[in-house]
C-alpha positions as CSV (number, residue, x, y, z in Angstrom):
1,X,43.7,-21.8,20.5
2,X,46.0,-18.9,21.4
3,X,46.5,-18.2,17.2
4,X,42.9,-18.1,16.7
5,X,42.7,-14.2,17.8
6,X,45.7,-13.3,15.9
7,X,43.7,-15.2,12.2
8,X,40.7,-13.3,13.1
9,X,42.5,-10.2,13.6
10,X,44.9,-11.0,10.5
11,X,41.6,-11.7,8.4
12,X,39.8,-8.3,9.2
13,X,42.9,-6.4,8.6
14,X,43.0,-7.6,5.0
15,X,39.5,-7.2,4.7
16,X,40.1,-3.1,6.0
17,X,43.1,-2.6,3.8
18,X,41.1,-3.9,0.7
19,X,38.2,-1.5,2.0
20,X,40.6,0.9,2.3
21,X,42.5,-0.2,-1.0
22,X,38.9,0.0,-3.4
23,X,38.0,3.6,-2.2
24,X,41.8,4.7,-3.0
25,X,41.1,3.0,-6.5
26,X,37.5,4.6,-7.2
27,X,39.1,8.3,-5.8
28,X,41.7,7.3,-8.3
29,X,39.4,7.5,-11.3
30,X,36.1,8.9,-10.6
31,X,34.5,9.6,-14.0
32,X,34.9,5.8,-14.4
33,X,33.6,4.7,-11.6
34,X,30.7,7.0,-11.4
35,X,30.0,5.5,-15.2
36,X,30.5,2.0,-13.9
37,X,28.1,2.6,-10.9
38,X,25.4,4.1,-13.5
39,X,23.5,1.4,-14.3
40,X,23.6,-0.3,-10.9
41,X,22.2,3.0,-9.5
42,X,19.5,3.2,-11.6
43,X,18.8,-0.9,-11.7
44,X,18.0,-0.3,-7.8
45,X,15.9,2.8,-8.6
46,X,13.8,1.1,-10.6
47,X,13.5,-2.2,-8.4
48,X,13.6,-0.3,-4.9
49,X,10.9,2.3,-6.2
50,X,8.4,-0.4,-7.6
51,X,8.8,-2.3,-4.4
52,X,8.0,0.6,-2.2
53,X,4.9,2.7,-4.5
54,X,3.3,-1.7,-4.8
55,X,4.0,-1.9,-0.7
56,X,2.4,1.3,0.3
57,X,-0.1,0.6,-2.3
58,X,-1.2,-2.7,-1.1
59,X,-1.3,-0.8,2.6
60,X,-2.9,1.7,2.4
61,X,-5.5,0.0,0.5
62,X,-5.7,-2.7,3.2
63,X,-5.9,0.0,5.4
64,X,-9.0,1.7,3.5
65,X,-10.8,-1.7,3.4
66,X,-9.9,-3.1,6.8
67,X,-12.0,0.9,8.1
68,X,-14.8,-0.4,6.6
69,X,-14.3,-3.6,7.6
70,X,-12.6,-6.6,5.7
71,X,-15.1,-9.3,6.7
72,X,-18.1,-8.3,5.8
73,X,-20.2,-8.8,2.6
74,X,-22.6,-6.5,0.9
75,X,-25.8,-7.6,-0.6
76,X,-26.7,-5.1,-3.3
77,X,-27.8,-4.6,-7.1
78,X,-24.2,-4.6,-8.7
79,X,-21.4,-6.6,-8.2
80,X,-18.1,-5.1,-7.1
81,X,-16.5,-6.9,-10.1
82,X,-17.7,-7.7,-13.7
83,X,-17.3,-11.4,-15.2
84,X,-18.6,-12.9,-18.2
85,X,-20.8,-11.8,-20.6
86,X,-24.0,-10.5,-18.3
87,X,-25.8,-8.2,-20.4
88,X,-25.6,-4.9,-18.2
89,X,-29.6,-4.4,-18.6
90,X,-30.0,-7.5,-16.3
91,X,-28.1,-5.5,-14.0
92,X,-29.7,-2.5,-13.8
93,X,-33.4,-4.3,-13.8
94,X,-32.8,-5.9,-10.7
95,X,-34.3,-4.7,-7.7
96,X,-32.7,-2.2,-5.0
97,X,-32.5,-3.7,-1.7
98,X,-36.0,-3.2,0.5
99,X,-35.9,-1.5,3.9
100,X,-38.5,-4.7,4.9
101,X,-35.7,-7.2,3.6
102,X,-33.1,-5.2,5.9
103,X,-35.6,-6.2,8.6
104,X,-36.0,-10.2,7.7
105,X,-32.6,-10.7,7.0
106,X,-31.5,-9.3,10.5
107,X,-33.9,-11.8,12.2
108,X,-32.9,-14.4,10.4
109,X,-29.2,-14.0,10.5
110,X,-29.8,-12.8,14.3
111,X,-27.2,-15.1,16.1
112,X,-25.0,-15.6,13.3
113,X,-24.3,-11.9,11.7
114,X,-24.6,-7.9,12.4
115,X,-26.7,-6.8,9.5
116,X,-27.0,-2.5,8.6
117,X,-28.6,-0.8,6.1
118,X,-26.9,1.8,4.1
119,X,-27.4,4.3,1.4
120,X,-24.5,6.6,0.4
121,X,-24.7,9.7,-1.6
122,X,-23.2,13.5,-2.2
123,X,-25.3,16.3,-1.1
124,X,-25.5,19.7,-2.2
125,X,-23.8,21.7,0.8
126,X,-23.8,21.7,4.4
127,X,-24.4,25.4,6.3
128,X,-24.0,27.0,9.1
129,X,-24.4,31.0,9.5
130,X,-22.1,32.2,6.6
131,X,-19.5,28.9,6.1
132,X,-20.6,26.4,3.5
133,X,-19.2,22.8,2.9
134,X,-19.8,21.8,-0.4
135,X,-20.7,18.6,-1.7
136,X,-20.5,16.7,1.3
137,X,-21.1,12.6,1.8
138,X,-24.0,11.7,3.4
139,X,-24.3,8.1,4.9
140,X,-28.2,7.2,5.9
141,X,-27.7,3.7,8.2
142,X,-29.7,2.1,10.3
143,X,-28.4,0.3,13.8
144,X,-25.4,-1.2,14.0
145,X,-23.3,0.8,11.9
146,X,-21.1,1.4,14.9
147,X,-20.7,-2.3,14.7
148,X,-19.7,-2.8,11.2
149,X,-17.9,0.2,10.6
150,X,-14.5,1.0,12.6
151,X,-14.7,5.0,13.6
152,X,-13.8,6.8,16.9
153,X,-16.1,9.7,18.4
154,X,-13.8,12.7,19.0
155,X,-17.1,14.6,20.4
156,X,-20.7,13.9,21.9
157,X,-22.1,11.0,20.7
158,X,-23.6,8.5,18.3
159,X,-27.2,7.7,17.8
160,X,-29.4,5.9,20.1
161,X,-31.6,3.3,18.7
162,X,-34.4,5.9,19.6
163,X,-32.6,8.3,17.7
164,X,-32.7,5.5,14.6
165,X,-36.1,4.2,15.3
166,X,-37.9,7.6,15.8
167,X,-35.9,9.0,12.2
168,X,-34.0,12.1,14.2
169,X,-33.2,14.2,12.5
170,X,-29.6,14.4,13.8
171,X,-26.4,14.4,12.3
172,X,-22.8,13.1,13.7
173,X,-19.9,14.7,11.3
174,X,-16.4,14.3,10.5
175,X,-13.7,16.4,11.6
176,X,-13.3,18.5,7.5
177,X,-16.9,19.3,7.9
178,X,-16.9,20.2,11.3
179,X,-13.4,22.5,10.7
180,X,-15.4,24.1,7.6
181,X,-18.6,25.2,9.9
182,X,-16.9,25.8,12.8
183,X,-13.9,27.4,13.9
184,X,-13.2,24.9,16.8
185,X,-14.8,21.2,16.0
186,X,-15.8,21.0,19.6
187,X,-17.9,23.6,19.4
188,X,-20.3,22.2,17.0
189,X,-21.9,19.8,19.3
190,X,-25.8,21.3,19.9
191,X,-25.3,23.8,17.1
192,X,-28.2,23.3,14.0
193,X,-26.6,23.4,10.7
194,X,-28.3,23.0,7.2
195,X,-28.3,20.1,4.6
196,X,-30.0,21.4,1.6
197,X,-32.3,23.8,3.1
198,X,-33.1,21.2,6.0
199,X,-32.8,21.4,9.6
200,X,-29.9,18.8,11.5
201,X,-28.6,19.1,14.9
202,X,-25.3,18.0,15.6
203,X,-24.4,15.8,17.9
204,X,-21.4,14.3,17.6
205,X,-17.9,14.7,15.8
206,X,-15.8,11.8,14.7
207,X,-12.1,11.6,14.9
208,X,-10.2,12.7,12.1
209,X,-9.0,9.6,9.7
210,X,-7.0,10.9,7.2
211,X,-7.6,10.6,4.0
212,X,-6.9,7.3,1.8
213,X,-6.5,5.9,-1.6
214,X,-10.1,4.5,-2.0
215,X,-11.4,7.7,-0.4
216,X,-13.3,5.5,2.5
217,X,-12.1,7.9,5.1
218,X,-15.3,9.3,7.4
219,X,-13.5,12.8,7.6
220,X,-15.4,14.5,4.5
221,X,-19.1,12.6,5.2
222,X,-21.9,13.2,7.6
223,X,-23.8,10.0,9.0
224,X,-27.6,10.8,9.6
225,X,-30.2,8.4,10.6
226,X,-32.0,6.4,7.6
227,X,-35.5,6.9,8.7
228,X,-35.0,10.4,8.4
229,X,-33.1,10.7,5.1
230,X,-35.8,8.7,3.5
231,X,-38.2,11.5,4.4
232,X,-36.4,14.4,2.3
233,X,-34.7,12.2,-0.6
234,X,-36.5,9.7,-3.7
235,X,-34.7,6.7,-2.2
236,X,-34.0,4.6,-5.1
237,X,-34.4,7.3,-7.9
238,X,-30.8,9.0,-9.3
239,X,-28.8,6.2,-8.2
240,X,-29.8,6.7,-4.3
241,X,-29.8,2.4,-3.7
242,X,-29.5,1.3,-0.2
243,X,-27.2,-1.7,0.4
244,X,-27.3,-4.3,3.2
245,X,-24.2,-4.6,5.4
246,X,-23.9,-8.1,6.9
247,X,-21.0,-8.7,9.3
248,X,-20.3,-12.3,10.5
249,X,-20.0,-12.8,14.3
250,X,-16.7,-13.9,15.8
251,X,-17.0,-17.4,15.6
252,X,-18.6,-17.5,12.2
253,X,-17.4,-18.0,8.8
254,X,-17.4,-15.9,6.1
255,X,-18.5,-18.6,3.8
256,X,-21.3,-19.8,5.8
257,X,-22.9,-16.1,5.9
258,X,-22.7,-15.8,2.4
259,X,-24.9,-18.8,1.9
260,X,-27.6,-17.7,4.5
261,X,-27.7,-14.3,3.2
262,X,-27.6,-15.9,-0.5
263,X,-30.6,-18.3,0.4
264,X,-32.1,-16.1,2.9
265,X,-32.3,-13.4,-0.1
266,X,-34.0,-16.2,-2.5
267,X,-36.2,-17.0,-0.7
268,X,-37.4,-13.1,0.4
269,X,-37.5,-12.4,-3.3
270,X,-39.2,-15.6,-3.8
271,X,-36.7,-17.1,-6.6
272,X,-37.9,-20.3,-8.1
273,X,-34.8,-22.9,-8.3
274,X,-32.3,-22.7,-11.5
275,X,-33.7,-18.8,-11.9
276,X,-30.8,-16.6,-11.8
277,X,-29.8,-14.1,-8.5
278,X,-31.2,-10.8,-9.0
279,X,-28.8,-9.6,-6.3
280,X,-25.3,-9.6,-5.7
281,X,-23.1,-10.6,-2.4
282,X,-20.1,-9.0,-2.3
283,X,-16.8,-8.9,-0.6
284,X,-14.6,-6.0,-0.2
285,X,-11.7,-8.9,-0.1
286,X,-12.6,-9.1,-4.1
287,X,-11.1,-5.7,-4.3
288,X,-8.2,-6.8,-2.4
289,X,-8.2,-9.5,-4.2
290,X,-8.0,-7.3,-7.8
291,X,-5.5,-5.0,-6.5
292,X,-3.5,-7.5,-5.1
293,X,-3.2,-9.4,-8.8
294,X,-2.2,-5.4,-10.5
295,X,0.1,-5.3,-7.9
296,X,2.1,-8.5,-9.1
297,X,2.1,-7.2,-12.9
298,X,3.4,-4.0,-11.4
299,X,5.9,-5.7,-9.5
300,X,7.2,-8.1,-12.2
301,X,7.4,-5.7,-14.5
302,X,9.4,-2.7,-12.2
303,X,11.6,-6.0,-11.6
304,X,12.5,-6.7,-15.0
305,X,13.4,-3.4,-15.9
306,X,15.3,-3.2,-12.9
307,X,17.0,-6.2,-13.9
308,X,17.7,-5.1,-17.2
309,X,19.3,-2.0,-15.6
310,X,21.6,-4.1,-13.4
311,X,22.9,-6.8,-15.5
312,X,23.9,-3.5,-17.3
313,X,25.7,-2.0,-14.5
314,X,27.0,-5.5,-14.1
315,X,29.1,-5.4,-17.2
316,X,30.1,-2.3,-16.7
317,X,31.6,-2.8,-13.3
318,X,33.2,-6.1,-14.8
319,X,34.8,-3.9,-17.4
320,X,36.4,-1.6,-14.9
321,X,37.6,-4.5,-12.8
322,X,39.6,-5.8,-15.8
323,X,40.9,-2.8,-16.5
324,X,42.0,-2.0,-13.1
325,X,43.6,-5.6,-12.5
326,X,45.3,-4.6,-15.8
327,X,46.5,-0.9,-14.9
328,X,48.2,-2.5,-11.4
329,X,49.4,-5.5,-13.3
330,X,52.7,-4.8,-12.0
331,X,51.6,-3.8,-8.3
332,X,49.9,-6.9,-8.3
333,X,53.4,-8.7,-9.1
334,X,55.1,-6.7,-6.8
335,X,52.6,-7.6,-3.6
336,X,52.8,-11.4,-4.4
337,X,56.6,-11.0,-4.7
338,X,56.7,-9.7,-1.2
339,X,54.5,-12.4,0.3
340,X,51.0,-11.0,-0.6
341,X,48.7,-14.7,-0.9
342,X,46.5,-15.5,-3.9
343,X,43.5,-15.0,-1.5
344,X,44.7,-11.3,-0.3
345,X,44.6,-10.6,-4.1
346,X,41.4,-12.0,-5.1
347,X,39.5,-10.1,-1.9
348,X,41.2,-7.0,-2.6
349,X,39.6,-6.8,-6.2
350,X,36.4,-8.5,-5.3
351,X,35.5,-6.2,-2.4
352,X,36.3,-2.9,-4.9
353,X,33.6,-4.4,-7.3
354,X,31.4,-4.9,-4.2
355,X,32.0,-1.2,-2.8
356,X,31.3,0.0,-6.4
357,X,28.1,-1.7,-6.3
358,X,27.1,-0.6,-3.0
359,X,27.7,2.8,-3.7
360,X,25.4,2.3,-6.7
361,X,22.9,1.3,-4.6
362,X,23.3,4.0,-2.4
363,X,22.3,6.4,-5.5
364,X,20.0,4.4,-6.6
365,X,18.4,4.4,-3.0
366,X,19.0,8.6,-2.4
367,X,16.6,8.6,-6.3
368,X,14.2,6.8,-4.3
369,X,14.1,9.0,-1.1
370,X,13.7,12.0,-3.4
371,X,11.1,10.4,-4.9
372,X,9.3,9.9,-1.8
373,X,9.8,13.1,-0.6
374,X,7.8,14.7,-3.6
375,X,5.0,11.9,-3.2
376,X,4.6,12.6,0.7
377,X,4.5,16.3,-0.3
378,X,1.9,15.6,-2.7
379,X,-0.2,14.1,-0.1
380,X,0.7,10.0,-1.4
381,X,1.8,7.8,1.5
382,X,4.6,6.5,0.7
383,X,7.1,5.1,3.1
384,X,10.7,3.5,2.0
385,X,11.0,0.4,4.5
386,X,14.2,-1.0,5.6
387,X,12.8,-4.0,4.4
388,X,13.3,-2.6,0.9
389,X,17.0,-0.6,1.8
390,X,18.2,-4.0,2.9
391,X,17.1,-5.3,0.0
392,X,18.8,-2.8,-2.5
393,X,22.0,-3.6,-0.6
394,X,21.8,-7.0,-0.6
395,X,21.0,-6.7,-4.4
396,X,24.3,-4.6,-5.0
397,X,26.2,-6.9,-2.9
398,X,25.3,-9.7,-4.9
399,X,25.9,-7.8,-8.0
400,X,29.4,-6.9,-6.6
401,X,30.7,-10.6,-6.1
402,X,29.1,-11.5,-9.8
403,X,30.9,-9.0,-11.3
404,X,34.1,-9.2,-9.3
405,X,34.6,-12.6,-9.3
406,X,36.5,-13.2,-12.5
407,X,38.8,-10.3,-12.8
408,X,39.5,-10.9,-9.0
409,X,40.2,-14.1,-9.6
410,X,42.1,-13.7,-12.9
411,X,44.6,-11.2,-10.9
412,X,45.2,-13.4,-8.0
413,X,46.3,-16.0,-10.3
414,X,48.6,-13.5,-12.1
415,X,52.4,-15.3,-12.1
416,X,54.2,-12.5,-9.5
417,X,57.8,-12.2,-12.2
418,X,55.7,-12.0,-15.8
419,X,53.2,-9.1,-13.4
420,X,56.2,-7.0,-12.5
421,X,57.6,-7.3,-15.8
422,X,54.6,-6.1,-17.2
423,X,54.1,-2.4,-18.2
């Protein structure tokens, strides 16, 4: 028992002088080993970039789907995705969804789902004395938007249902519009602005979001009443199609909503068995879905060229090992002459190939974080995890001990007189 401290120490003072011993060799010749570490650096680029760009990809459109809530489907004219061969004039004949079908569905789906109907479109401009916001979204609901749609009220308040039932003409904004009409946000609350010529109070502000890949952030819209929108627009001319929001309660499934609404629909638009939809149900977990598959092709591919890159940088590194067991051919002899073991000679060249990896992936990794950096200041989030920096490193350190192993193990085999006699 009492020798077992001693080993331990013994081992990790081998393991430091062949630490120490692979840095003196790579200060030793740096051209080469910067030429070695080349291909490793930019093997991990490649593999730790795609990694990150698919990860905050897949987040933040998680992110911008999860706002406007994940489990909820959408009954509507089009489909969110195209399949088959539909001829696109079936599409466009069908129907727009009816404010009176908004009203049946939500009885019949009373105690089983939240149901909302929307229409979203771009306005003109909002205005208020001399500020204009240009081009501003405009979302007409109906009751329970608040309930299918995540958002925070940074001032006043949402509509009552006398607000929606009545058709107020009231408007709650997000936090760019109320920064372009106001000069503090909290200020706008009261204050009548105009959309298009027409009269809207303000009376609330929401929270600011942030902006997001699929654009679904409430910071650029406005959310009016739908009973009052329908007075001043052609609802269902120009592309101005409501859609009904359905949003399953807590202990129901997403799959058994989609069949009521699917046969509650039917049976509104009075569908004759074996006769086709005329509507679509949707799920924003198909776009997920979609994105999800681009980001495997994406990731396989940034993987193979990152592989390419490496087993590259994996030869190379193998090369300079040989040549370096072959330049201290004779130091080599001279340690095992004086007691140096096989196993002191094999870790002191493996752990130089694993150093020289590692500080290829420490290049490779300060590419990425450049990288980043001009994305973030761009205005793409993009984060680098240390999920992904402990995977670069465990890459090169696997690299390391492929590459290392032979020539390590070629000089610790080395017969100690024919390695001193060696020039």
């Amino acid at each position: 028992m009492s020798n077992r401290p001693t080993s331990i120490s013994l081992s990790l003072q081998i393991i430091w002088e062949s630490i120490r011993g692979a840095f003196q060799a790579i200060a030793s010749s740096k051209l080469r080993s910067f030429l070695s570490t080349l291909g490793i650096s930019i093997g991990i680029f490649c593999i730790i970039l795609v990694f990150t760009l698919v990860d905050s990809l897949q987040r933040n459109i998680h992110n911008s789907i999860d706002a406007l809530g994940s489990n909820m489907v959408v009954v509507q004219k089009w489909p969110f995705l195209f399949g088959g061969e539909y001829p696109w004039w079936k599409f466009i004949n069908r129907p727009i969804a009816k404010y009176s079908e908004f009203e049946k569905l939500s009885v019949a789906l009373k105690d089983k789902a939240t149901c909302c109907l929307q229409l979203n479109y771009n306005a003109d401009k909002f205005k208020y004395e001399s500020n204009i916001v240009s081009n501003p979204q405009i979302i007409a609901c109906t009751s329970n938007y608040e309930k299918i749609r995540n958002f925070d009220i940074a001032y006043g308040r949402f509509f009552s249902e006398l607000d929606f039932f009545t058709g107020s003409n009231a408007a709650v904004i997000g936090n760019d519009i109320a920064e372009g009409l106001f000069t503090n946000p909290e200020t706008a609350l009261g204050k009548t602005i105009k959309l298009d010529g027409k009269k809207i109070v303000v009376i609330g502000v929401i929270k600011k979001e942030g902006s997001n890949l699929l654009q679904t952030s409430l910071d650029g819209a406005a959310i009016l009443t739908y009973n009052y929108i329908k007075t001043i627009i052609a609802v269902g001319h120009n592309f101005m199609e409501p859609n009904i929001y359905v949003k399953p309660m807590a202990n129901v499934s997403m799959e058994y909503v989609k069949d009521e609404v699917r046969m509650n629909m039917r049976a509104l638009r009075r569908l004759a068995p074996g006769v086709d939809d005329n509507f679509a149900v949707n799920e924003f977990s198909m776009i997920t879905t979609a994105f999800d598959s681009l980001f495997k092709v994406l990731w396989i591919v940034g993987t193979i060229v990152g592989l390419f890159s490496i087993i590259v940088g994996c030869f190379g590194v193998a090369n300079i090992m040989f040549v370096s067991v072959k330049e201290r051919t004779n130091l080599i002899g001279i340690q095992k002459s004086l007691g140096a073991k096989n196993n002191f000679i094999l870790l002191q060249f493996l752990v130089e190939a694993i150093v020289l990896c590692i500080m290829g992936a420490i290049i490779g990794l300060i590419l990425v974080f450049i990288m980043v950096a001009i994305a973030k200041i761009s205005g793409f989030a993009v984060e680098l995890s240390a999920f992904n920096i402990t995977i670069a490193f465990l890459i090169a350190f696997t690299i390391g001990i492929l590459a290392g192993i032979i020539p390590a193990y070629s000089a610790s085999r080395l017969d100690p007189v024919e390695a001193i006699r060696s020039k």
